[in-house]
C-alpha positions as CSV (number, residue, x, y, z in Angstrom):
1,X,-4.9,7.2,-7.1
2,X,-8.0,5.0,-7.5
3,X,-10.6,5.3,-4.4
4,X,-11.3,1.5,-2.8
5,X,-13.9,0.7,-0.6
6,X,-12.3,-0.9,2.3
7,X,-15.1,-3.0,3.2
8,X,-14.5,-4.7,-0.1
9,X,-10.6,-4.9,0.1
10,X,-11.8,-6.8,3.2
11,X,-14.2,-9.1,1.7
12,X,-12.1,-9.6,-1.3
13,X,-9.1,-10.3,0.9
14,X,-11.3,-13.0,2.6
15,X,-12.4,-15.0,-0.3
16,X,-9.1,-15.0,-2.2
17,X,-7.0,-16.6,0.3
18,X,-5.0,-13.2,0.3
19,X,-4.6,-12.9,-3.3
20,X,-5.9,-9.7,-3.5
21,X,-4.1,-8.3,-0.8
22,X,-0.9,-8.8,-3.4
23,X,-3.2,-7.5,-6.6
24,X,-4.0,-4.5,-4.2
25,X,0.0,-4.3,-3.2
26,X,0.6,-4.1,-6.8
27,X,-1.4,-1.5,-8.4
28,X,-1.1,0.7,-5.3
29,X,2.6,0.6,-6.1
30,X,1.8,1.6,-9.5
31,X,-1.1,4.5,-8.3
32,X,2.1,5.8,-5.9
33,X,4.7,5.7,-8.9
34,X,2.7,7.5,-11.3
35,X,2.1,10.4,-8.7
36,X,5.8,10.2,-7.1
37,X,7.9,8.9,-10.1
38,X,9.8,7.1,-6.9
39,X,9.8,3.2,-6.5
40,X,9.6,0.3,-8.8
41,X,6.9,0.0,-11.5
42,X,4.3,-3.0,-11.2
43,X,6.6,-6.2,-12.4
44,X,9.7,-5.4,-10.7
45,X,7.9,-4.2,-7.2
46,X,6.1,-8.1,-8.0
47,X,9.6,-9.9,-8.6
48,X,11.2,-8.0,-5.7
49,X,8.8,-9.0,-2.9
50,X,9.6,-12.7,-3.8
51,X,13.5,-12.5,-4.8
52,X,13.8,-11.3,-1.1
53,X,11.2,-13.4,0.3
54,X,9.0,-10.7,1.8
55,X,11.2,-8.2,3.7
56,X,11.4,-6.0,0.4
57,X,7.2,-5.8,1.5
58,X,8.2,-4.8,5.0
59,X,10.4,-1.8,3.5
60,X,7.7,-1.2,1.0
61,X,5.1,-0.4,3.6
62,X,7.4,2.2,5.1
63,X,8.3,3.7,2.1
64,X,4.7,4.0,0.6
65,X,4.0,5.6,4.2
66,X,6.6,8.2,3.3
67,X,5.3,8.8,-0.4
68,X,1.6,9.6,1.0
69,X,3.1,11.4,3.4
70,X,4.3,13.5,0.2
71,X,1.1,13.6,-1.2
72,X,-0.5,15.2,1.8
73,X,-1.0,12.6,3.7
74,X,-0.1,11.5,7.5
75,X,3.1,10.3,7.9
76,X,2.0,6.7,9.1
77,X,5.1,5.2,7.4
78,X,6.7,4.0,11.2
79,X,3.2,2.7,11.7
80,X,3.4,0.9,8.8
81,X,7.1,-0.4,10.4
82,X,6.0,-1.5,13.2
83,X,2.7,-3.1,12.2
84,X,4.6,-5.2,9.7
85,X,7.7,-6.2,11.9
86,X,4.8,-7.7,14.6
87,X,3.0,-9.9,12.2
88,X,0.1,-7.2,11.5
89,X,1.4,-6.0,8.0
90,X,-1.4,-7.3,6.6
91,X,-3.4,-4.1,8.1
92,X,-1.7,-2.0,6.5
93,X,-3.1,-2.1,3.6
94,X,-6.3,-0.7,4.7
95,X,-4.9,2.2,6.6
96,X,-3.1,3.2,3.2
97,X,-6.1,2.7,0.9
98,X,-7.6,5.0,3.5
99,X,-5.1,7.9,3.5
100,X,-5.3,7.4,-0.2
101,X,-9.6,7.6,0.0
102,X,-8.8,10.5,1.8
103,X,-6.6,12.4,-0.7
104,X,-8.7,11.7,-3.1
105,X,-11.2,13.5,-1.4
106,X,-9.6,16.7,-0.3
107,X,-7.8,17.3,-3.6
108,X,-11.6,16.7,-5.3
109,X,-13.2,19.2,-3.1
C-alpha cells in the first residue's frame, strides 16, 4: 500500500468538492486487493458504489476494516460501521490511510 499524508487527503478533499475522497476510495480498493486478492478491482468497486447508490460504500468501509485487520492492522472495521451509518463516513478515510501509514511503517522497519 502507498503511504499518504493525511494532512493532504485533507486539503485535497477540501478543494475538490470530495472528489478525491472517491479517487482515494478507489485506489485504496485497489492497494487492499493486490495485498488480500479479496474485493472488487478498481472499475467494478467504482460501478458498484453508484449501481447501489452508496450503501455498497457503507459495506466497503467495514470490509476494508476487516482486510487491514488482516494485514496487521486494528480491527477498526465496526468503527468504520458506525461512523458511516451516523453520517461520519467521510472520516473514515483518514483513519484507514492511517492504519495503512502505519503498516507501512512496521513492515519497513
Amino acid at each position: 500500500m502507498k503511504e499518504r499524508s493525511i494532512g493532504a487527503m485533507i486539503v485535497l478533499t477540501i478543494i475538490t468538492f470530495g472528489l478525491y475522497a472517491l479517487i482515494w476510495m478507489i485506489l485504496f480498493q485497489i492497494e487492499l486487493r493486490e495485498k488480500t486478492n479479496q474485493g472488487f478491482g478498481g472499475f467494478m468497486h467504482f460501478i458498484m458504489l453508484f449501481i447501489t447508490f452508496g450503501i455498497y460504500g457503507v459495506y466497503w468501509q467495514y470490509a476494508a476494516g476487516k482486510r487491514l485487520a488482516m494485514q496487521g492492522a486494528d480491527d477498526n472495521s465496526v468503527l468504520y460501521l458506525i461512523l458511516a451509518l451516523f453520517g461520519l463516513g467521510w472520516l473514515n478515510m483518514f483513519i484507514m490511510q492511517s492504519q495503512a501509514n502505519k503498516l507501512l511503517l512496521t513492515t519497513s522497519a
